[in-house]
TIVO-379812 format. One record per residue: residue number from 1; y, z, x of N, C-alpha, C, O, CB in turn; residue in three letters; chain. Coordinates in steps of 0.001 Angstrom, whole numbers, plus 500000, padded with zeros to 6 digits. Glycine has a CB too. Layout:
BEGIN
NUM;Y;Z;X;Y;Z;X;Y;Z;X;Y;Z;X;Y;Z;X;ALA;A $
...
END
This chain:
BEGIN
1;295978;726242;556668;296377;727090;557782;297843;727456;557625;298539;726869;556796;296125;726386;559138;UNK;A $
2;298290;728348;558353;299818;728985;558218;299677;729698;559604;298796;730179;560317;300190;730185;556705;UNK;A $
3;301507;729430;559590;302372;729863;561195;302540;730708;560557;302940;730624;559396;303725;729173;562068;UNK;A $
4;302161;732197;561417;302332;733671;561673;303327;733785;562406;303650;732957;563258;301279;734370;562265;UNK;A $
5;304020;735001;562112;305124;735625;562482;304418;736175;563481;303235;736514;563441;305888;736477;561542;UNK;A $
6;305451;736286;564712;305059;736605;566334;305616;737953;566643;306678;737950;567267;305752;735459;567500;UNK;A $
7;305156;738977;566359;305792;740685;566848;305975;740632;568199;305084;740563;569045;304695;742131;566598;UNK;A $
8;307741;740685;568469;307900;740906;569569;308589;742074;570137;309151;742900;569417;308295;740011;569866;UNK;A $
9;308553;742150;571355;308686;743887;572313;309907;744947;571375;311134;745049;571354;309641;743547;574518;UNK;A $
10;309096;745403;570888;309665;746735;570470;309335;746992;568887;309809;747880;568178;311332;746747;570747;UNK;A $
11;308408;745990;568529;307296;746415;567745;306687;747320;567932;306232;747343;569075;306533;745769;567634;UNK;A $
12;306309;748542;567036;304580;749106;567331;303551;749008;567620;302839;749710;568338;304043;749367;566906;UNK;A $
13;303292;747733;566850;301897;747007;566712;301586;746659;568239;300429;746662;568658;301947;745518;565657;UNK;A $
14;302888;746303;569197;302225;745447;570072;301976;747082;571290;301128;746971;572175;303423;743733;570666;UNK;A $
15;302493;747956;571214;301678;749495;571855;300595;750058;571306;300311;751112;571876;302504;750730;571812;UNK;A $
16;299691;749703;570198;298618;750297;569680;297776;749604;570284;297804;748398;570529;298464;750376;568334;UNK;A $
17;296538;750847;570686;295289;750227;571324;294620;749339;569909;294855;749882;568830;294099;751634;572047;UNK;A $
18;293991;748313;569874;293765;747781;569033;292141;747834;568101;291131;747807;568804;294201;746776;569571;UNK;A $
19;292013;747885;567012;290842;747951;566709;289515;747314;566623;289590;746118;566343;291010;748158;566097;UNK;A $
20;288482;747711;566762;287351;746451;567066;287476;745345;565452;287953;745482;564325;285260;747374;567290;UNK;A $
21;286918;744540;566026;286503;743511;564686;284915;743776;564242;283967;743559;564998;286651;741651;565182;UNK;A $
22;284818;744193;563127;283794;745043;562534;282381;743713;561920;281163;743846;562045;284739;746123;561035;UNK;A $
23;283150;742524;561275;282493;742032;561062;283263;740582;560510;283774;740138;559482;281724;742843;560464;UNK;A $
24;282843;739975;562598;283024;738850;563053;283426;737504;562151;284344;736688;562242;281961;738738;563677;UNK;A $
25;282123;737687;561094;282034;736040;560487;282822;736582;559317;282851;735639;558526;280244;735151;560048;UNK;A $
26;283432;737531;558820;284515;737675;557580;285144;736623;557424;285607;735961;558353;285564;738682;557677;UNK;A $
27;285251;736292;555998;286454;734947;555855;287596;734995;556315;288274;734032;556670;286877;734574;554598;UNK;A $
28;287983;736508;556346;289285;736762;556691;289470;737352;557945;290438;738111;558010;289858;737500;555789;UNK;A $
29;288821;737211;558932;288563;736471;560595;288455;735282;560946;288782;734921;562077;287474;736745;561217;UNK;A $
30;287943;734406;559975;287869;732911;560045;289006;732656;559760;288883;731432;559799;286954;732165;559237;UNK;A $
31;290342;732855;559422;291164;732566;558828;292102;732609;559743;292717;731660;560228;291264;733142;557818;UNK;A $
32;292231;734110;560047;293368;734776;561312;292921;733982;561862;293629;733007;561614;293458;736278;562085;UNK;A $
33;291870;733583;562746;291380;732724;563881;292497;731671;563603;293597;731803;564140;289663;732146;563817;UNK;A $
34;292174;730425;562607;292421;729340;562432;293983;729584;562502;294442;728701;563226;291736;728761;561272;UNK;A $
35;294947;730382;562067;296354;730956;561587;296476;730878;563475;297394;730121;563791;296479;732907;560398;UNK;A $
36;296030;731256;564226;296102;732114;565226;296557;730900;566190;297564;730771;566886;294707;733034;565552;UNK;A $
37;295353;729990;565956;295356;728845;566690;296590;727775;566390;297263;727119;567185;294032;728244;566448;UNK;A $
38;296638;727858;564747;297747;726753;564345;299141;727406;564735;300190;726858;564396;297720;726351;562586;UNK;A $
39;299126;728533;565422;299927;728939;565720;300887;729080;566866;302117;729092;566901;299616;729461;565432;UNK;A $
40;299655;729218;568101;299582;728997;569566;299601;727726;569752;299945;727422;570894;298469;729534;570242;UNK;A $
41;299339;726774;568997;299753;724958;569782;301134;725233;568652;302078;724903;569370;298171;722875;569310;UNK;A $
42;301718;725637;567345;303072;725368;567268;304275;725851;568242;305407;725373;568180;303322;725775;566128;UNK;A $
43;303936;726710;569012;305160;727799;569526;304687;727323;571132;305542;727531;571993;304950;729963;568990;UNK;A $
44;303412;726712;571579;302993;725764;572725;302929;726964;573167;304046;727339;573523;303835;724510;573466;UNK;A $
45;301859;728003;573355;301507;728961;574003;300081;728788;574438;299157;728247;573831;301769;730049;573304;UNK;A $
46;300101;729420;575740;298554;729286;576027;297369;730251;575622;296170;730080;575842;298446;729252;577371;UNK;A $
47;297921;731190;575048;297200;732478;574644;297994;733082;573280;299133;732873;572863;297242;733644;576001;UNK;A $
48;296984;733853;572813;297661;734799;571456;297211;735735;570903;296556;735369;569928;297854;734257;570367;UNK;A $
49;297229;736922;571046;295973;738062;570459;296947;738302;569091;298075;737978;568718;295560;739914;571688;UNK;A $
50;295694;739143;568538;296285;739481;567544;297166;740762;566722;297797;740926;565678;295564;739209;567157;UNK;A $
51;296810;741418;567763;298035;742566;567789;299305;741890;567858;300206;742614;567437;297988;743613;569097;UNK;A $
52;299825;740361;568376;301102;739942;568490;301646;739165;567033;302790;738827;566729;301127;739004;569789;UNK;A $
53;300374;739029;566276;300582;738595;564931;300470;739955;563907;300210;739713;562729;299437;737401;564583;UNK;A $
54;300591;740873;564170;300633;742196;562958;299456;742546;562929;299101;743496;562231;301068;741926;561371;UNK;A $
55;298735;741946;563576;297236;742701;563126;296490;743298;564635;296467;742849;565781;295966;741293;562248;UNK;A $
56;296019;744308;564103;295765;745350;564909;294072;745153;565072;293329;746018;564608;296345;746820;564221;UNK;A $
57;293627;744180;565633;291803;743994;565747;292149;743015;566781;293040;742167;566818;290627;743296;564174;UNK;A $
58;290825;743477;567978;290263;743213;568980;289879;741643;568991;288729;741220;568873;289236;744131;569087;UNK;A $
59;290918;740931;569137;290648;739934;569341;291348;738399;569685;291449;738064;568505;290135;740060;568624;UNK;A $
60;291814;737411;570317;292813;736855;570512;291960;735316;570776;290752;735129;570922;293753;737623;571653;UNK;A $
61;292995;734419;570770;292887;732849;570713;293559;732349;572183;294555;732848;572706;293824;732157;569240;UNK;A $
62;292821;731329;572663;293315;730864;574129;293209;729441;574643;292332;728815;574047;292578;731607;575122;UNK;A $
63;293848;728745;575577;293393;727352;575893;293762;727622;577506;294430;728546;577970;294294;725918;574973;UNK;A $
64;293048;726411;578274;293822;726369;579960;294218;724979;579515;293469;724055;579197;292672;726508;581776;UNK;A $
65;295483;725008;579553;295292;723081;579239;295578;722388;580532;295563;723206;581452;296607;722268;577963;UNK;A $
66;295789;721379;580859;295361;720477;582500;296613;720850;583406;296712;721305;584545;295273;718339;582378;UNK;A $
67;297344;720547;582627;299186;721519;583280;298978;722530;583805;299415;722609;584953;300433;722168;582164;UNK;A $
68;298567;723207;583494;298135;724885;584235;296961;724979;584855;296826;726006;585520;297958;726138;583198;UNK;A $
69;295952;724132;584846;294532;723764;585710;294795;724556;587177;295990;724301;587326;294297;721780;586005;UNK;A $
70;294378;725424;588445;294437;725220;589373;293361;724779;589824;292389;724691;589074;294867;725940;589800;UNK;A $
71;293278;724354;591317;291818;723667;592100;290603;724297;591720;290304;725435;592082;291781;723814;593771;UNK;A $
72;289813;723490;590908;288827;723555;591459;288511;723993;589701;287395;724012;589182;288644;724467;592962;UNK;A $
73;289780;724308;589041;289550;724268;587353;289581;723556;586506;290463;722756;586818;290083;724776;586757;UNK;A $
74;289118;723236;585411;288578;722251;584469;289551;723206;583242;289553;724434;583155;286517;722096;584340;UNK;A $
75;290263;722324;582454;290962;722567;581110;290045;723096;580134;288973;722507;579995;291578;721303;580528;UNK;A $
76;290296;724120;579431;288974;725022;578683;290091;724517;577120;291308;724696;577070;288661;727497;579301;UNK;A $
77;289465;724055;576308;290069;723571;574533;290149;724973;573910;289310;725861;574066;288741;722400;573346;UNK;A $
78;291130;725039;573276;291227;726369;572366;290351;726931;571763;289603;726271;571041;291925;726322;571464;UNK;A $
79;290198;728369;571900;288979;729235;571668;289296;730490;570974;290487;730768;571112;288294;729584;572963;UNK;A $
80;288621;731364;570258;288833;732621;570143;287790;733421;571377;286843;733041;572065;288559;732984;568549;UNK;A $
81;288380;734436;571252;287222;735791;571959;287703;737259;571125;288755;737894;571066;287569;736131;574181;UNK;A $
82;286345;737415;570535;286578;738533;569511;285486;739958;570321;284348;739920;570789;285922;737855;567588;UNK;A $
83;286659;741284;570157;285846;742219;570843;285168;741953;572235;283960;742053;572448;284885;742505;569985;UNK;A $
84;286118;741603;573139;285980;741109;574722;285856;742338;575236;286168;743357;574620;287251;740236;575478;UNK;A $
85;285328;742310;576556;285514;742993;577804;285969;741909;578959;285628;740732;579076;284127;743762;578187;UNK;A $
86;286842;742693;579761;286747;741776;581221;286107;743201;581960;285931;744361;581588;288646;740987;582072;UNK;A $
87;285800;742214;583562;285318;743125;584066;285788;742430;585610;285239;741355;585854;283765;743447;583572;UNK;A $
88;286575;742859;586465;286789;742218;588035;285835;741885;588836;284824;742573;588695;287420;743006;588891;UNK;A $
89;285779;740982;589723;284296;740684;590218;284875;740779;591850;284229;740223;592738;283451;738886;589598;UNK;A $
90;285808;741331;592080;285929;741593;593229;287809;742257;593138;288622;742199;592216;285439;740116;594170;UNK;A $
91;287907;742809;594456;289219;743500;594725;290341;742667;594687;291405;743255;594881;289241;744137;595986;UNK;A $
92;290424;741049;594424;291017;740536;595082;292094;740323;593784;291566;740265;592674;290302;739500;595909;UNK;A $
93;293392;740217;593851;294671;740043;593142;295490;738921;593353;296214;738979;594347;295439;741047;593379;UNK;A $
94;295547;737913;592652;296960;737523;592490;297954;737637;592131;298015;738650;591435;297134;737038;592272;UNK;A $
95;299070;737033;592220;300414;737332;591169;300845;735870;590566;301209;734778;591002;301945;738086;592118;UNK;A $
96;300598;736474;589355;300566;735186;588264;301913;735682;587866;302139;736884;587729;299206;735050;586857;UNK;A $
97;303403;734135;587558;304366;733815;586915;303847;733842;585389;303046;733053;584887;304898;732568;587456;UNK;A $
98;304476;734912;584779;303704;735090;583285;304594;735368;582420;305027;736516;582327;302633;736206;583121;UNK;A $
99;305079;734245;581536;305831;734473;580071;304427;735427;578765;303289;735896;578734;306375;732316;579340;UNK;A $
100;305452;735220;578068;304802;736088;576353;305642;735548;575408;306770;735061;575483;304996;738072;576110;UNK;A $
101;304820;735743;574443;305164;734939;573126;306212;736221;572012;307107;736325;571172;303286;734372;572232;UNK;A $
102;305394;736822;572702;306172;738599;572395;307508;738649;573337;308474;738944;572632;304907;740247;573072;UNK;A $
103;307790;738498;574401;309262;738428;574763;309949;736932;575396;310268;736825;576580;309436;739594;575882;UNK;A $
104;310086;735980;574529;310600;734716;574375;311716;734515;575383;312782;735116;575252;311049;734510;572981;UNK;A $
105;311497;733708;576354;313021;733648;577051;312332;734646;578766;312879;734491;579858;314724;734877;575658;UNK;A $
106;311484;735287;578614;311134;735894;580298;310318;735791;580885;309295;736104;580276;311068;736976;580627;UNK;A $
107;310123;735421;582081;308869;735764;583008;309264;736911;583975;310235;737664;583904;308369;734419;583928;UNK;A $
108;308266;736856;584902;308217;737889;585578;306627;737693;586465;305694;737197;585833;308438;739183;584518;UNK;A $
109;306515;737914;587238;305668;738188;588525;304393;739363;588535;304656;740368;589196;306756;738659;589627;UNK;A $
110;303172;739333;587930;302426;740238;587470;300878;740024;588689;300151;739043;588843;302254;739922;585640;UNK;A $
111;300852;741364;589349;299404;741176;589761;298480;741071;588889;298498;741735;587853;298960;742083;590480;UNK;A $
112;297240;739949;589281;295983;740372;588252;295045;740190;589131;295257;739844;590292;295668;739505;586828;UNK;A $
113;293641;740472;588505;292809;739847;589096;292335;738333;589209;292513;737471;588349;292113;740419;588808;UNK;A $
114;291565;738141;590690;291390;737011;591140;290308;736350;590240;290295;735219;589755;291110;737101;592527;UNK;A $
115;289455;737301;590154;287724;736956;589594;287306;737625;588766;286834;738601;589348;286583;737096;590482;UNK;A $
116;287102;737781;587205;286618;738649;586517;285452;737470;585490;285473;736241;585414;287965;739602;585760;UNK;A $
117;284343;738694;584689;283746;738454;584613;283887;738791;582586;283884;739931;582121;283032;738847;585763;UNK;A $
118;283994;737509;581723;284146;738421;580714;283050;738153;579368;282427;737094;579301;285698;738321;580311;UNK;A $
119;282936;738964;578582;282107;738632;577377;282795;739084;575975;283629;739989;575942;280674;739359;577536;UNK;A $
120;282489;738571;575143;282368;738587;574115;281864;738213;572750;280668;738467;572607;282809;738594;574238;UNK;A $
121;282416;737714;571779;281714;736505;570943;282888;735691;570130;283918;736191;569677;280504;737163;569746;UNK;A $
122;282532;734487;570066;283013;733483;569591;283341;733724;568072;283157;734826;567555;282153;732447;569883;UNK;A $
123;283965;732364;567201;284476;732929;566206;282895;732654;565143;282836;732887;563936;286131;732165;565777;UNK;A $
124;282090;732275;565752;281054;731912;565024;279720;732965;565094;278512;732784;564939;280754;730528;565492;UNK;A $
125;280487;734067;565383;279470;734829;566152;278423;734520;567209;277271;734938;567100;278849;735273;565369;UNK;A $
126;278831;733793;568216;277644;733452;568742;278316;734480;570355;279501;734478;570687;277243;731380;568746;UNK;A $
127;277376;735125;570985;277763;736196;572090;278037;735087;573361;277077;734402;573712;276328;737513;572451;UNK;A $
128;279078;734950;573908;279687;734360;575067;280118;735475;576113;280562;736587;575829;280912;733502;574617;UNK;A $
129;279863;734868;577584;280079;735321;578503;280304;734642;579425;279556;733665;579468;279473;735940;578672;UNK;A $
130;281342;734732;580578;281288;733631;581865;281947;734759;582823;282147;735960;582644;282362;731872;581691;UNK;A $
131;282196;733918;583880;283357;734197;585118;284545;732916;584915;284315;731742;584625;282483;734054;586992;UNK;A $
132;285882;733577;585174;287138;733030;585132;287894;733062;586399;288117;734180;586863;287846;733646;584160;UNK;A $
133;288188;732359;586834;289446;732897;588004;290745;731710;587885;290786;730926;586937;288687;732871;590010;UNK;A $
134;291747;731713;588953;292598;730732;588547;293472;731326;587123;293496;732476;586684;291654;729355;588291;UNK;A $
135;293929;730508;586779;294632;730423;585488;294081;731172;583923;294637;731917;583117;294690;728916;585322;UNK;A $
136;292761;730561;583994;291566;730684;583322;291498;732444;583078;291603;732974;581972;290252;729947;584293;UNK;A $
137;291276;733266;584535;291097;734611;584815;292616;735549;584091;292697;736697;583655;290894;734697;586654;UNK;A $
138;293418;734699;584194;295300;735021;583722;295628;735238;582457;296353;736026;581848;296369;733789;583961;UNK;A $
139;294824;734228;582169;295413;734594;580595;294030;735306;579517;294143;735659;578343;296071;732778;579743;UNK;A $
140;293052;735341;580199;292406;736385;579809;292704;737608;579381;292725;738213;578309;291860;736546;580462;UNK;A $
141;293103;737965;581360;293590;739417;581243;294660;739964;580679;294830;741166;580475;293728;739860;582230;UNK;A $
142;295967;738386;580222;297040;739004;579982;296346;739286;578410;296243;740494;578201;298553;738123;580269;UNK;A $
143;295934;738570;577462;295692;738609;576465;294410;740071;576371;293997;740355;575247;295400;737110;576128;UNK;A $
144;294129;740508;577025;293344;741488;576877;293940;742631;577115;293288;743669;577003;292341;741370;577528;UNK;A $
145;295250;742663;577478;296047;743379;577619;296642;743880;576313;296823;745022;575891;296764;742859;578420;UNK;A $
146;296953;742387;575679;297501;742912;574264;296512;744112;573738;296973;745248;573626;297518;741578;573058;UNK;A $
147;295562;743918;573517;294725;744121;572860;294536;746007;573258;294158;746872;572468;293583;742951;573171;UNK;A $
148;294858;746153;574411;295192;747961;574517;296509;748228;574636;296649;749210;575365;294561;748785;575847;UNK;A $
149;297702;747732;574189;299345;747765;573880;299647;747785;574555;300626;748531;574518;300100;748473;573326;UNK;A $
150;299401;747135;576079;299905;746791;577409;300864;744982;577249;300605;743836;576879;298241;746783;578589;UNK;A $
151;301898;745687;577748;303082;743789;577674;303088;744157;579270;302868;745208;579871;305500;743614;576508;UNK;A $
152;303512;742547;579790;303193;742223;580981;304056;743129;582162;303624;743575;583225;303398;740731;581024;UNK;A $
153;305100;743209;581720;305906;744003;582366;305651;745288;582465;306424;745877;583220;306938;743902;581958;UNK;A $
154;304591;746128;581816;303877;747291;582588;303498;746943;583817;303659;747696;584778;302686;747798;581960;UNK;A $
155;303009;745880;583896;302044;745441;584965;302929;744702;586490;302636;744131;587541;300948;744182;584105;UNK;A $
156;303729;745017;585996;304682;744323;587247;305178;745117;588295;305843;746142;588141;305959;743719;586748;UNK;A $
157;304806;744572;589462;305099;745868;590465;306961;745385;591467;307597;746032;592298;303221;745949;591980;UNK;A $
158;307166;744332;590975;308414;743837;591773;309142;743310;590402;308820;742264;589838;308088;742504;593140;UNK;A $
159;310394;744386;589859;311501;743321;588822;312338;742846;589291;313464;742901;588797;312255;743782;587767;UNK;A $
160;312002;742069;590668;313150;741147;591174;313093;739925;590556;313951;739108;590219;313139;740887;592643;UNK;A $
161;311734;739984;590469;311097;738606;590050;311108;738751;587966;310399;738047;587249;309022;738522;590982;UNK;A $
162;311926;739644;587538;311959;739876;586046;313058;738999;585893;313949;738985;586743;312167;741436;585446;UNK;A $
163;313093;738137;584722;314441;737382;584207;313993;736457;583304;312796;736287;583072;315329;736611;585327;UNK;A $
164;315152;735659;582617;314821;734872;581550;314353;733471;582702;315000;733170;583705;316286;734668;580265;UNK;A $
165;313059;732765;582215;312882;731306;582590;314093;730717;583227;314439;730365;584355;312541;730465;581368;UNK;A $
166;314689;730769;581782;315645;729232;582862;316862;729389;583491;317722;728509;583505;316192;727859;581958;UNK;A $
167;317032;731053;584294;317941;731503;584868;316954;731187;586353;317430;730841;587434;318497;733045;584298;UNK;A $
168;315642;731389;586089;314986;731573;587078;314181;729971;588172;313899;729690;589336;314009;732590;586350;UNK;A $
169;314133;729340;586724;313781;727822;587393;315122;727051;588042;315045;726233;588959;313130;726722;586078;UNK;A $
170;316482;727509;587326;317717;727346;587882;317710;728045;589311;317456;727261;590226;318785;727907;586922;UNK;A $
171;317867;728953;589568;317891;729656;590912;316884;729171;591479;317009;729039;592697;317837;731113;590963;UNK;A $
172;315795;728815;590975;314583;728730;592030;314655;727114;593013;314218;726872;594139;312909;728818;590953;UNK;A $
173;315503;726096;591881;315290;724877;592253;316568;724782;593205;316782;723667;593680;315134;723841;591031;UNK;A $
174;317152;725472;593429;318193;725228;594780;318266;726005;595816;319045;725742;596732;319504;725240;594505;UNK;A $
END
């Protein structure tokens, strides 16, 4: 396995709608996968598509680990989802505190949805589908975001709440 270089904001790659993955079980999908993953526990990220590693195909790597659990969620072990859809399962929005691996050093305050519903297939080709909400539903969507050249900060409707982390956990804790 090998640590991939992380394209961050003001790359190309990470504004291109991204391309489907043509054929799933390729060695060299099995590979990115594995690269993808050894990659997202080195840099301790919870998500990683692959438009943020140079490559331009429909598809990204993810974990909820117990730290980020909310009520009533169970920690999901690192996964791929290749050629996803989400789909909302109702009107309802939160605003998820959301860093990127693509702009190191910021969060920012992003509506998403509460409840979506998503499918795709695994790295083994096998066709997966569930419902997500919580945390789970978050980094779905942010990571599915990559995947049509959307960074989080399109998605932000208040940049009060834009700044680096630890200007912000500083201000926040007094």
């Amino acid at each position: 396995m090998a640590l991939l270089k992380i394209a961050r904001m003001g790359h190309p790659v990470l504004l291109q709608s991204a391309l489907p993955v043509e054929d799933i079980q390729a060695p060299e999908i099995s590979t990115l996968i594995s690269d993808m993953l050894e990659t997202m526990k080195d840099v301790n990220g919870a998500g990683l598509a692959a438009p943020q590693v140079h490559v331009s195909r429909r598809l990204f790597v993810y974990h909820v680990p117990t730290q980020r659990t909310q009520e009533g969620e169970e920690p999901l072990a690192p996964r791929a989802l290749i050629n996803p859809t989400l789909t909302p399962l109702s009107d309802e929005i939160m605003v998820c505190a959301e860093g990127c691996l693509s702009l190191p050093g910021l969060r920012g305050s992003v509506p998403r949805f509460a409840h979506i519903r998503y499918e795709g297939w695994d790295r083994n080709g096998v066709h997966v589908s569930g419902e997500a909400r919580g945390f789970h539903a978050n980094v779905l969507q942010h990571e599915y975001d990559h995947l049509d050249g959307v960074l989080y900060p399109m998605r932000m409707k208040d940049f009060n709440t834009f700044g680096y982390a630890d200007e912000i956990a500083r201000f926040s804790e007094s």
